[in-house]
LUMKOL-136675 format. One record per residue (C-alpha): residue number from 1; z, y, x. Coordinates in steps of 0.2 Angstrom, whole numbers, plus 5000, padded with zeros to 4 digits. Layout:
BEGIN
{i=NUM; up=Z; north=Y; east=X}
...
//
This chain:
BEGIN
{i=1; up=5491; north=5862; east=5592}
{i=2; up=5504; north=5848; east=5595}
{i=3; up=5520; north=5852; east=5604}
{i=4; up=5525; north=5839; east=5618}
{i=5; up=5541; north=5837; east=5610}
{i=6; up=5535; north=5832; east=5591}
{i=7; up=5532; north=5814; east=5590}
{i=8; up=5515; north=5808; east=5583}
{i=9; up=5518; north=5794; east=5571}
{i=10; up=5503; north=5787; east=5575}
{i=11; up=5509; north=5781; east=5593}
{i=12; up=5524; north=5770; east=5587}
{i=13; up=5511; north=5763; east=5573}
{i=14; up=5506; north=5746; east=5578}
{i=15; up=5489; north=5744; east=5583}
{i=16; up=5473; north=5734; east=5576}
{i=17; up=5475; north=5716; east=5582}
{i=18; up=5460; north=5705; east=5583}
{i=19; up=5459; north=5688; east=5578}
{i=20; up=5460; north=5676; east=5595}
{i=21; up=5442; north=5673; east=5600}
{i=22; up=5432; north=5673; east=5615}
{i=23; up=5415; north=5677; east=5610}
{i=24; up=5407; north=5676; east=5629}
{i=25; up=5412; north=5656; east=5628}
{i=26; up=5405; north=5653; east=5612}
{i=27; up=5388; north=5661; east=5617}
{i=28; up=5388; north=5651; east=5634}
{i=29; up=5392; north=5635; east=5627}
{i=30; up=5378; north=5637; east=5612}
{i=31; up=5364; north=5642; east=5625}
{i=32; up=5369; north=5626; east=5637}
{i=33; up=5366; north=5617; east=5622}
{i=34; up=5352; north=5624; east=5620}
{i=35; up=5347; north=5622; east=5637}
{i=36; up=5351; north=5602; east=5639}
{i=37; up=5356; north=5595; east=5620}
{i=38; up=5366; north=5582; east=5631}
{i=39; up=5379; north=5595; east=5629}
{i=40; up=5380; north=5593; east=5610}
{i=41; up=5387; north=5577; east=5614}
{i=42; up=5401; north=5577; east=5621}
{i=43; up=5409; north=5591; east=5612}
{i=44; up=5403; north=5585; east=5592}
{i=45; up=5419; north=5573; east=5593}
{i=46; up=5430; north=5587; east=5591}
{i=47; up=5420; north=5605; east=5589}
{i=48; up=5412; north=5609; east=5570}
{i=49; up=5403; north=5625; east=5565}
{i=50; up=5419; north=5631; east=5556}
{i=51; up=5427; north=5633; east=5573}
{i=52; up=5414; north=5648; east=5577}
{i=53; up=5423; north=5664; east=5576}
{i=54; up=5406; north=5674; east=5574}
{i=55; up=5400; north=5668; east=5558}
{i=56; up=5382; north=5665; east=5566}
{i=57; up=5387; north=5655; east=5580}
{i=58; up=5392; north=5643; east=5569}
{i=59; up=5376; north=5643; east=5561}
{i=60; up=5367; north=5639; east=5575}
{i=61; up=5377; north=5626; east=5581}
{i=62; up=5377; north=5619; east=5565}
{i=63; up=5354; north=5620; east=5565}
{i=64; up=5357; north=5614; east=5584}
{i=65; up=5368; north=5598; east=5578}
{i=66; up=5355; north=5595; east=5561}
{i=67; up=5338; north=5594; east=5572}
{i=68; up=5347; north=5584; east=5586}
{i=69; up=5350; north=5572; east=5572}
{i=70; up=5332; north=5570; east=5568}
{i=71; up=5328; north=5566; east=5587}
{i=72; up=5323; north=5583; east=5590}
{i=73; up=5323; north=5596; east=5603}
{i=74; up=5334; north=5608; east=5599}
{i=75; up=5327; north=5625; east=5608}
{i=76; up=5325; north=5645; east=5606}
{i=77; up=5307; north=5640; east=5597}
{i=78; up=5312; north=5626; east=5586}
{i=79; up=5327; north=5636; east=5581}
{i=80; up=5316; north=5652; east=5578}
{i=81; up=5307; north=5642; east=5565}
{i=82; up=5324; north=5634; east=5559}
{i=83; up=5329; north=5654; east=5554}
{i=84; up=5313; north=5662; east=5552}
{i=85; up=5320; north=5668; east=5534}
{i=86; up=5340; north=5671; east=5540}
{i=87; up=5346; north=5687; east=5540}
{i=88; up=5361; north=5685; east=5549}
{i=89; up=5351; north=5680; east=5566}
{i=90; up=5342; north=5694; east=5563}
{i=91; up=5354; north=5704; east=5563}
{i=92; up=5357; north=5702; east=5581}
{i=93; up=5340; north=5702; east=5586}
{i=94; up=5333; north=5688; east=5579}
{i=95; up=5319; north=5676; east=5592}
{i=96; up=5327; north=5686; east=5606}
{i=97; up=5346; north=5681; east=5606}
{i=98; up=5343; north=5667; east=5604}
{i=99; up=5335; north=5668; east=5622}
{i=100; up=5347; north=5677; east=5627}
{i=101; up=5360; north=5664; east=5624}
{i=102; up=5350; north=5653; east=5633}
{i=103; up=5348; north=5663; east=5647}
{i=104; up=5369; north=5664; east=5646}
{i=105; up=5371; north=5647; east=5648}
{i=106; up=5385; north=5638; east=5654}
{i=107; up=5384; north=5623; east=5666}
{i=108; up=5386; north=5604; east=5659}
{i=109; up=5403; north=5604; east=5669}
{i=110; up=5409; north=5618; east=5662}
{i=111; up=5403; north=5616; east=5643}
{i=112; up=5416; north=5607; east=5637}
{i=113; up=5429; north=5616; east=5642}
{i=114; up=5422; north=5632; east=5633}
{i=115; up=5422; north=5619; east=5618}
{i=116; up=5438; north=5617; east=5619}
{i=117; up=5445; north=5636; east=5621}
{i=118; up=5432; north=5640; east=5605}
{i=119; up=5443; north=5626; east=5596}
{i=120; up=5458; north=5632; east=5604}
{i=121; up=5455; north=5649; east=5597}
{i=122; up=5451; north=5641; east=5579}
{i=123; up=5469; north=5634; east=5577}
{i=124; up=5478; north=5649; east=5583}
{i=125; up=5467; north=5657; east=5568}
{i=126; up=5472; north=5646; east=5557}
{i=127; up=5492; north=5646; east=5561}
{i=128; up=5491; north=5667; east=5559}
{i=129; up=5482; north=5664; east=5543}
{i=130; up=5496; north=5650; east=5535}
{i=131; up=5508; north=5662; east=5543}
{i=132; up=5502; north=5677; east=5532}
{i=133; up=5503; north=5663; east=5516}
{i=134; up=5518; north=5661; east=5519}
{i=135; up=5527; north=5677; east=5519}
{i=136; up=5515; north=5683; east=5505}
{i=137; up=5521; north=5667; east=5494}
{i=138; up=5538; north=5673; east=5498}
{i=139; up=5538; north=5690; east=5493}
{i=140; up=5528; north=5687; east=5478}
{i=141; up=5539; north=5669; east=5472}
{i=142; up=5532; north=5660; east=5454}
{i=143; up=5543; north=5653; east=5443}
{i=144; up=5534; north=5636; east=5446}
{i=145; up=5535; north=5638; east=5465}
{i=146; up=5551; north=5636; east=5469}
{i=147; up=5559; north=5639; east=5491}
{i=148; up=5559; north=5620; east=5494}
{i=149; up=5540; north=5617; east=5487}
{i=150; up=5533; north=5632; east=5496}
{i=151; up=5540; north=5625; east=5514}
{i=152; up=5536; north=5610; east=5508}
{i=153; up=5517; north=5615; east=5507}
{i=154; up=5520; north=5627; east=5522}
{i=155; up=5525; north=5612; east=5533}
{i=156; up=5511; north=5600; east=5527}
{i=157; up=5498; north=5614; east=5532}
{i=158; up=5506; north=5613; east=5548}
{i=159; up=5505; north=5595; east=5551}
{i=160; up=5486; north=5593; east=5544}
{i=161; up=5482; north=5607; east=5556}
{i=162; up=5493; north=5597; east=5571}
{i=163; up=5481; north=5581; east=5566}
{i=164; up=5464; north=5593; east=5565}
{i=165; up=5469; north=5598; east=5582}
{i=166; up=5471; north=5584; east=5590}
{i=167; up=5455; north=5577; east=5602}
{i=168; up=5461; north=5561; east=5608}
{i=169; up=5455; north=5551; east=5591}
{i=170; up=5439; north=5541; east=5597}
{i=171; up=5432; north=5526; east=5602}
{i=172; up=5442; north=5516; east=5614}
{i=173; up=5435; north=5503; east=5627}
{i=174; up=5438; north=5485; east=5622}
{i=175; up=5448; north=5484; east=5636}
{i=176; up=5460; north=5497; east=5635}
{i=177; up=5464; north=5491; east=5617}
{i=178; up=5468; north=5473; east=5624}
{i=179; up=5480; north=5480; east=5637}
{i=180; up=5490; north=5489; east=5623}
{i=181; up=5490; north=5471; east=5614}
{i=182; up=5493; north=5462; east=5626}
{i=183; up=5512; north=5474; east=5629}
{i=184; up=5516; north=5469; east=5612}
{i=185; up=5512; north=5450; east=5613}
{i=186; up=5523; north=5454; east=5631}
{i=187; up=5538; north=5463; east=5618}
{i=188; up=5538; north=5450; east=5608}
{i=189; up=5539; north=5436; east=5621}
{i=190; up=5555; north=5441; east=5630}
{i=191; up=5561; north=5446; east=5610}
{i=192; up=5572; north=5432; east=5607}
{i=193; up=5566; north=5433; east=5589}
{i=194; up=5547; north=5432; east=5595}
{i=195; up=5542; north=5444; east=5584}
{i=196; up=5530; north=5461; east=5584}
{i=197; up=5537; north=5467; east=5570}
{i=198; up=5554; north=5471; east=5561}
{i=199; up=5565; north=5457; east=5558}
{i=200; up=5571; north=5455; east=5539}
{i=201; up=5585; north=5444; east=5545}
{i=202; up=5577; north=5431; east=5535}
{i=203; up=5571; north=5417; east=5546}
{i=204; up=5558; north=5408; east=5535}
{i=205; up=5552; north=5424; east=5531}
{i=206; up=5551; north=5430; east=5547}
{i=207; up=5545; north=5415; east=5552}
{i=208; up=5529; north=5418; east=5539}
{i=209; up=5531; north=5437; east=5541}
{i=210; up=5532; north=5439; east=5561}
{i=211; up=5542; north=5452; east=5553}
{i=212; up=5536; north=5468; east=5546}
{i=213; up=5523; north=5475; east=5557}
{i=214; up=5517; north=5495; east=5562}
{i=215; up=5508; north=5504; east=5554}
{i=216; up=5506; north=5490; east=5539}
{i=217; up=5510; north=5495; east=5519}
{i=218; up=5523; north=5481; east=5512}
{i=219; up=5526; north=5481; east=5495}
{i=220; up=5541; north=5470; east=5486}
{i=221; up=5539; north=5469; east=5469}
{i=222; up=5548; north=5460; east=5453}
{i=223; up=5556; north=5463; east=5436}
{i=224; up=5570; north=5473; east=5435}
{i=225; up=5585; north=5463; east=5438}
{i=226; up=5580; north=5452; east=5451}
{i=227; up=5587; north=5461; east=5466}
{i=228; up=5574; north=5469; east=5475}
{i=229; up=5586; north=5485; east=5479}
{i=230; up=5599; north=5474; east=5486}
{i=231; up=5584; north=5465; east=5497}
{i=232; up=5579; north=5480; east=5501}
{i=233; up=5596; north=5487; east=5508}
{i=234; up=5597; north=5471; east=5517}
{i=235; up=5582; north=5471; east=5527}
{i=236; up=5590; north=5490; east=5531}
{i=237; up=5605; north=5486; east=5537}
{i=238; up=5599; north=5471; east=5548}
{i=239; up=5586; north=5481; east=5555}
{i=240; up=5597; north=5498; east=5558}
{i=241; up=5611; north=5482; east=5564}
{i=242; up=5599; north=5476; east=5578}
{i=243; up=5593; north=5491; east=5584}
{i=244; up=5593; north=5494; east=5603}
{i=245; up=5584; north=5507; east=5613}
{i=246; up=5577; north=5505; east=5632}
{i=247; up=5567; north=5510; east=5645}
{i=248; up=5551; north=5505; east=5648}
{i=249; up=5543; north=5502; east=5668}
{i=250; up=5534; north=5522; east=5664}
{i=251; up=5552; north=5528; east=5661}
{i=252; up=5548; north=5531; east=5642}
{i=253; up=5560; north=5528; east=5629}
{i=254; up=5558; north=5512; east=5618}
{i=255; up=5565; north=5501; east=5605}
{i=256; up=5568; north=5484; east=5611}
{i=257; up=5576; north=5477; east=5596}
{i=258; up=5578; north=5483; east=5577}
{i=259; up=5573; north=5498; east=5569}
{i=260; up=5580; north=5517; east=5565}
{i=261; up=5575; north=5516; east=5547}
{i=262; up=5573; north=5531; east=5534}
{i=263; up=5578; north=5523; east=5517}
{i=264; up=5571; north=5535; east=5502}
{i=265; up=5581; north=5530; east=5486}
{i=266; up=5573; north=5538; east=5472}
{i=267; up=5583; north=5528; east=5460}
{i=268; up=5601; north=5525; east=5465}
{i=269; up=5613; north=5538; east=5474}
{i=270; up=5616; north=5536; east=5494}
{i=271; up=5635; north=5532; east=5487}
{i=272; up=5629; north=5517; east=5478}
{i=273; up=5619; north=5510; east=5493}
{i=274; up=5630; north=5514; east=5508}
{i=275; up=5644; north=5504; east=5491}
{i=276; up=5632; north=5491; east=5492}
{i=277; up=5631; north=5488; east=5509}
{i=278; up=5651; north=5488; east=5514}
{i=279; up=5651; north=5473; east=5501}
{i=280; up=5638; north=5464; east=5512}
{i=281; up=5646; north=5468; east=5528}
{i=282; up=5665; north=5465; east=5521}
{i=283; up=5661; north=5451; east=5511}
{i=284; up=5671; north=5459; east=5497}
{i=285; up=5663; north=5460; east=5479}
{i=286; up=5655; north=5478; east=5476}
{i=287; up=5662; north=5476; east=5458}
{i=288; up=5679; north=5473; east=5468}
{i=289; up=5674; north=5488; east=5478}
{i=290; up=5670; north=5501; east=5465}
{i=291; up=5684; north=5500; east=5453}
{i=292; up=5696; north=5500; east=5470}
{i=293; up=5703; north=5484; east=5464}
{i=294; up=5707; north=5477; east=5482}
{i=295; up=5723; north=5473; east=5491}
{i=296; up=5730; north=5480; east=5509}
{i=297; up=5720; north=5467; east=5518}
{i=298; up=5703; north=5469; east=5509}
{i=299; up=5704; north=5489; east=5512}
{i=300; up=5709; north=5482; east=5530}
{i=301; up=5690; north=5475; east=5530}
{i=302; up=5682; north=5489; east=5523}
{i=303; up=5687; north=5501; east=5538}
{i=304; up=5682; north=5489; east=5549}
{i=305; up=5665; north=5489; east=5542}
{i=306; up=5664; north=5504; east=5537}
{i=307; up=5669; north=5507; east=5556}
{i=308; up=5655; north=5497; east=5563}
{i=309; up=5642; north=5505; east=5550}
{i=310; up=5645; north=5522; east=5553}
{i=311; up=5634; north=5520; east=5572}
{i=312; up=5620; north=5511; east=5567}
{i=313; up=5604; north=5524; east=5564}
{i=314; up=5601; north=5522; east=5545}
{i=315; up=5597; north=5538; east=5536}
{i=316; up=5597; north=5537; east=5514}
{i=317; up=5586; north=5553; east=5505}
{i=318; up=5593; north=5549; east=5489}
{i=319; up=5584; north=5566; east=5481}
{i=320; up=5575; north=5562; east=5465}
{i=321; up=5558; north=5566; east=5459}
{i=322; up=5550; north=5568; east=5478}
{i=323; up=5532; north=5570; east=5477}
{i=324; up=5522; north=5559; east=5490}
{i=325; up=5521; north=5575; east=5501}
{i=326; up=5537; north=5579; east=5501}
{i=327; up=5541; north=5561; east=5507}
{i=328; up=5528; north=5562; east=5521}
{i=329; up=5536; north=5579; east=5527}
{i=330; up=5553; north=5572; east=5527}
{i=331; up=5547; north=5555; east=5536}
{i=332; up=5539; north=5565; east=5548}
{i=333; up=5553; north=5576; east=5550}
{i=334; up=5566; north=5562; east=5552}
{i=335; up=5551; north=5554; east=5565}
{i=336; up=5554; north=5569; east=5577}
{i=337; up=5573; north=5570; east=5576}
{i=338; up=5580; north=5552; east=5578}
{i=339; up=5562; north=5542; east=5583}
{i=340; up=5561; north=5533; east=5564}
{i=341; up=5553; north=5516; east=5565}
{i=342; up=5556; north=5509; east=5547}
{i=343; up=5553; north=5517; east=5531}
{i=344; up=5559; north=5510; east=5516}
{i=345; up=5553; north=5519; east=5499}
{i=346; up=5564; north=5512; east=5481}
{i=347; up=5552; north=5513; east=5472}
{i=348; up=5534; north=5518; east=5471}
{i=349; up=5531; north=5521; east=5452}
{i=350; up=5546; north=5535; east=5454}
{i=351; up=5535; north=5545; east=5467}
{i=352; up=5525; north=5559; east=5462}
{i=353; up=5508; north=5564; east=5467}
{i=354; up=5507; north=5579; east=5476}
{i=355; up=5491; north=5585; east=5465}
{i=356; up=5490; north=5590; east=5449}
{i=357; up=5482; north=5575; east=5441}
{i=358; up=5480; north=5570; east=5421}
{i=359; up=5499; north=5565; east=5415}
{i=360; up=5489; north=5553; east=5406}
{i=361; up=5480; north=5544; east=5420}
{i=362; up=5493; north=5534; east=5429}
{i=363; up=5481; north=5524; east=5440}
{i=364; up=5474; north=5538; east=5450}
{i=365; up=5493; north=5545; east=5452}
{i=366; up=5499; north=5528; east=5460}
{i=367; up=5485; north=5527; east=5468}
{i=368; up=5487; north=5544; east=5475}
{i=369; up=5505; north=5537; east=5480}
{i=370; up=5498; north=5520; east=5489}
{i=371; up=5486; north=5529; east=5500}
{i=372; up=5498; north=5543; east=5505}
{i=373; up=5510; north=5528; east=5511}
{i=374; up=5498; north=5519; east=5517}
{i=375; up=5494; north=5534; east=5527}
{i=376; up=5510; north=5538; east=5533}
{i=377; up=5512; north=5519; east=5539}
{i=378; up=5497; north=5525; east=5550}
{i=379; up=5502; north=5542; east=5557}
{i=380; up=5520; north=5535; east=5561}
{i=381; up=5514; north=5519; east=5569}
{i=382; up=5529; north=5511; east=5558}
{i=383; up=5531; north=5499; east=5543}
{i=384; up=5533; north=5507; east=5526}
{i=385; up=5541; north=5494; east=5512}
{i=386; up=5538; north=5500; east=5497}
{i=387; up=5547; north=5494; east=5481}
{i=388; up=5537; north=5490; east=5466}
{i=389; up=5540; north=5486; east=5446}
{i=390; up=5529; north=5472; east=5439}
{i=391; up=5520; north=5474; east=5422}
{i=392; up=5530; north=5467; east=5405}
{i=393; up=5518; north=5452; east=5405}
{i=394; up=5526; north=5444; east=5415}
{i=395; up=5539; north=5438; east=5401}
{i=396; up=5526; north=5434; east=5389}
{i=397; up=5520; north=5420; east=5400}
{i=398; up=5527; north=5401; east=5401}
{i=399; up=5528; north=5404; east=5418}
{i=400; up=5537; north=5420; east=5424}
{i=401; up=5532; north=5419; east=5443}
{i=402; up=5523; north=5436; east=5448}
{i=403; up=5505; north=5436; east=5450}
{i=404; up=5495; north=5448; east=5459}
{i=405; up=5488; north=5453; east=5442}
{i=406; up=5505; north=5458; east=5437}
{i=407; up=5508; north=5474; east=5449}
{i=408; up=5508; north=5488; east=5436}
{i=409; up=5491; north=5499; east=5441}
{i=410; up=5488; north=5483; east=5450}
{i=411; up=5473; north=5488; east=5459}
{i=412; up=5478; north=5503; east=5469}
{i=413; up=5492; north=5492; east=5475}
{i=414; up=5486; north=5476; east=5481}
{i=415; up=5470; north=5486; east=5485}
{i=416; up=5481; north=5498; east=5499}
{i=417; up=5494; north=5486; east=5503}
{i=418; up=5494; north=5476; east=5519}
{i=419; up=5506; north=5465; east=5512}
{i=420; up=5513; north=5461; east=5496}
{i=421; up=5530; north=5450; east=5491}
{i=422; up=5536; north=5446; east=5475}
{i=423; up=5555; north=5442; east=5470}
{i=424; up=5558; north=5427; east=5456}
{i=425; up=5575; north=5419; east=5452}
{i=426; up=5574; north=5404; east=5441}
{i=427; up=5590; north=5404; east=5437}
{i=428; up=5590; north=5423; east=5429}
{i=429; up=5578; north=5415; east=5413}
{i=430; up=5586; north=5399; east=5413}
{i=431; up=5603; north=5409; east=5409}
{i=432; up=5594; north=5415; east=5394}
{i=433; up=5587; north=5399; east=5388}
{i=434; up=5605; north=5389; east=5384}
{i=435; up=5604; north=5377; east=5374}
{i=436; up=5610; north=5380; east=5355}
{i=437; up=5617; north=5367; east=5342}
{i=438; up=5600; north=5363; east=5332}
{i=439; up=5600; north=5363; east=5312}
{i=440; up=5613; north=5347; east=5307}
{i=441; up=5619; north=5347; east=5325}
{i=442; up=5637; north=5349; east=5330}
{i=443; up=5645; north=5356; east=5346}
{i=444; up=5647; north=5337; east=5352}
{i=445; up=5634; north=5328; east=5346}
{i=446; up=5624; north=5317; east=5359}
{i=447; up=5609; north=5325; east=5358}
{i=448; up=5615; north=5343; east=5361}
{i=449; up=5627; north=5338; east=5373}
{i=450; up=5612; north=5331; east=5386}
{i=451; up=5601; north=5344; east=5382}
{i=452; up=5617; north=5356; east=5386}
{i=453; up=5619; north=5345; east=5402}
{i=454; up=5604; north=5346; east=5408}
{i=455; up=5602; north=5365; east=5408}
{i=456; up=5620; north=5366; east=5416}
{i=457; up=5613; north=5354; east=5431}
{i=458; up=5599; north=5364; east=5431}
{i=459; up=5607; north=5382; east=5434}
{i=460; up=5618; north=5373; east=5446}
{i=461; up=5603; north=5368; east=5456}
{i=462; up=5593; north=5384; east=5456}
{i=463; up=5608; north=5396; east=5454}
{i=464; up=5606; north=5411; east=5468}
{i=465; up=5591; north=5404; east=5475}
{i=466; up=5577; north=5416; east=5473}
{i=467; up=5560; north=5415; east=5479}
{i=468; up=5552; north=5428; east=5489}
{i=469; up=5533; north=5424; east=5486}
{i=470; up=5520; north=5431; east=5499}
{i=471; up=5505; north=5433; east=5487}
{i=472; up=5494; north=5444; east=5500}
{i=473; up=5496; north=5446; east=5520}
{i=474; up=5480; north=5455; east=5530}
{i=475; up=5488; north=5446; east=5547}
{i=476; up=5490; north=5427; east=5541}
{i=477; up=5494; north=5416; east=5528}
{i=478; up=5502; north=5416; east=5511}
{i=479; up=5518; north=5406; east=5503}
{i=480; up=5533; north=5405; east=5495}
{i=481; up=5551; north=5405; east=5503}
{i=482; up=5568; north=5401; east=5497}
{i=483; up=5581; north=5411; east=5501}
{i=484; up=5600; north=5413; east=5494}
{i=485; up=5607; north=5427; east=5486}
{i=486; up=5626; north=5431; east=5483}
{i=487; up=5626; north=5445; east=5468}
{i=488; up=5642; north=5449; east=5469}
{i=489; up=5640; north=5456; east=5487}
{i=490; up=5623; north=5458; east=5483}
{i=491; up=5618; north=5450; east=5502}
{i=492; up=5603; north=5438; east=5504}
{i=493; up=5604; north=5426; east=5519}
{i=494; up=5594; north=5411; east=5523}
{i=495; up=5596; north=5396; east=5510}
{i=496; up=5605; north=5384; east=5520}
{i=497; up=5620; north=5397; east=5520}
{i=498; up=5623; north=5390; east=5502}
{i=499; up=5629; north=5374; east=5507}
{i=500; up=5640; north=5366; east=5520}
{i=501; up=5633; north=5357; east=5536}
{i=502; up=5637; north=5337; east=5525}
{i=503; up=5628; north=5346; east=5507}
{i=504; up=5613; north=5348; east=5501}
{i=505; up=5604; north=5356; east=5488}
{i=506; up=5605; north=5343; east=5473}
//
């Protein structure tokens, strides 16, 4: 006999907790189906036989789905043939339940709403189960999974199970996709750069560009040493610059002008960067800057800049080694937080793949990368630039510009990328080709003096001047375009910039 006053420990114990399900609106929506296959229809976009929380639900829906795709009726007596041998419907009572569900049935109206709460259930299934991973991962920790990797993971199960849940992916009316259009073209009308992209800051390039647009993959690629970091950087800081936010006529928030941009430096340190960009902004030397070797008045400038930089949204990730997941998560992450709108990625090679792939096999790891960018452009709605490295052939040709064929893993890349740029400066492999004093030559001999002439005119002419080469574009054409580039500041501008308003480029 228990006494009143001794506690039973069972009382305190938590009880047994289904799984969330709702097993009266998963039989009433598989007997309207069966009832009227019309039904079948308009849930398939977004309902699958996984979502079925009895295991033989699913199987019907799935038999249901299978002979409506052979222009079938789908009915208790062609399902009955359908599982004459299964023993999982006879389990339940074969012929008859499935009579009885149709007997259950829900109306048309209704159906898809029942769809829905099955589905519903499905992802609340789903989150309890990656919750129980996650607490068992981190009570039992590998000496290969470290904390960071496992939230990692933990938050990319999140987000794929966010975009399996989400019902509004489907065919759109022409229609409603031109009004959407047409509010861009509208943007980029009263935009007094009259762009629907992000502006570079380059006006020919802009000009061939329209700027870099949504949801597109841009890749900038070149040798080392031609300054595709510092273009980079630049293309940040303007678009982080120009920025400015409004309201739209709905009252939704929305960028007017510029970008917040998300710069992933998996090369240099955010140090390095923000170094670089005070020398654009102040004009002062970065050399000048980094050994401190300035007076009152420079350092006057940098505070001032330094001043004007600290407000403008542009956030540097400067951890090394991400994997392409990681850098999704942390994309996304910075998406929700301060509404990103640019993501610039230095440089792709130095991503890794998320998988475990082949060490050896670096064409399928970069084109693990490119389709995981490519797919982040899409799910953000923004522009990804994505810095390159070009193959050593280049320096075994005549002529060093970049060709297509020259992208290292060249056919992931151009294959993925909606656009794709090249950097070239003449006047880096001119500086290595300086004329010598031939055999029986002296320093001032006529001969050696013109040639020595010649190339001096010539690095005149094409020194800073680099050509950014538009090899690919999905949205217009191709072309070259000159542009000028101070390495000391490490700033591009537009070519005329080089000379005063009574020069020109001789």
């Amino acid at each position: 006999m228990v006494h009143a006053d001794i506690a039973d420990p069972a009382a305190d114990a938590p009880g047994y907790r289904e799984m969330p399900h709702n097993e009266d609106a998963e039989q009433a929506l598989l007997g309207a189906m069966l009832v009227n296959n019309e039904v079948l229809n308009r849930v398939e976009d977004f309902l699958g036989p996984e979502h079925f929380f009895i295991p033989v639900h699913g199987r019907i829906y799935e038999a249901i789905q299978r002979i409506a795709e052979k222009a079938q009726i789908a009915n208790p007596i062609t399902l009955k043939t359908y599982f004459e041998n299964d023993e999982s419907l006879g389990a339940v009572g074969g012929a008859t339940y499935l009579a009885r569900l149709a007997s259950s049935a829900a109306t048309i109206i209704n159906a898809r709403e029942y769809a829905r709460q099955i589905h519903e259930h499905h992802i609340r299934r789903r989150l309890i189960e990656i919750g129980e991973d996650m607490v068992n991962d981190a009570f039992e920790p590998s000496v290969d999974d470290s904390a960071e990797s496992q939230i990692e993971r933990s938050e990319k199960f999140l987000f794929d199970l966010a975009e399996a849940g989400r019902n509004d992916s489907d065919f759109r009316s022409f229609r409603d996709i031109m009004a959407e259009t047409l509010k861009v073209m509208e943007a980029a009308y009263r935009q007094e750069s009259g762009m629907t992209g992000v502006a570079t800051g380059l006006r020919d390039l802009d000009e061939l560009l329209g700027g870099l647009h949504r949801s597109d993959l841009v890749v900038l690629a070149s040798r080392p040493a031609m300054g595709k970091t510092a273009f980079a950087t630049n293309v940040s800081f303007h678009a982080a610059k120009r920025y400015r936010a409004g309201v739209d006529d709905a009252g939704n928030a929305r960028i007017e002008d510029g970008a917040v941009v998300g710069f992933f430096s998996l090369e240099m340190s955010a140090e390095q960067l923000v170094g670089r960009i005070l020398a654009e902004e102040s004009g002062i030397p970065s050399e000048m800057l980094r050994r401190g070797n300035i007076n009152a008045r420079d350092f006057d400038s940098v505070v001032r800049a330094s001043q004007e930089l600290a407000r403008i949204p542009l956030y540097i990730d400067d951890t090394p080694a991400l994997t392409i997941g990681a850098l999704r998560t942390r994309a996304r992450r910075l998406k929700r937080q301060h509404g990103l709108s640019l993501v610039v990625v230095d440089y792709l090679q130095l991503v890794r793949p998320t998988a475990r792939t082949n060490a050896d096999n670096r064409v399928q790891e970069v084109s693990e990368v490119t389709q995981g960018l490519k797919a982040l452009a899409k799910d953000l709605d923004v522009p990804v630039l994505a810095l390159s490295q070009l193959s050593r052939a280049v320096e075994q040709r005549e002529d060093k510009r970049p060709l297509l064929s020259d992208l290292r893993e060249s056919g992931s890349i151009e294959q993925d990328a909606d656009v794709v740029m090249f950097l070239y400066r003449e006047d880096y492999y001119l500086q290595r080709q300086e004329p010598q004093p031939k055999a029986g030559e002296a320093d001032d001999d006529a001969k050696f003096r013109e040639r020595l002439e010649n190339w001096q005119r010539r690095m005149e002419n094409k020194k800073g001047i680099t050509e950014v080469i538009v090899a690919k574009q999905r949205h217009g054409a191709t072309g070259d375009v000159d542009v000028y580039f101070d390495a000391a500041t490490t700033k591009y501008t537009d070519l005329e910039a080089r000379y005063s308003p009574d020069d020109g480029p001789g």
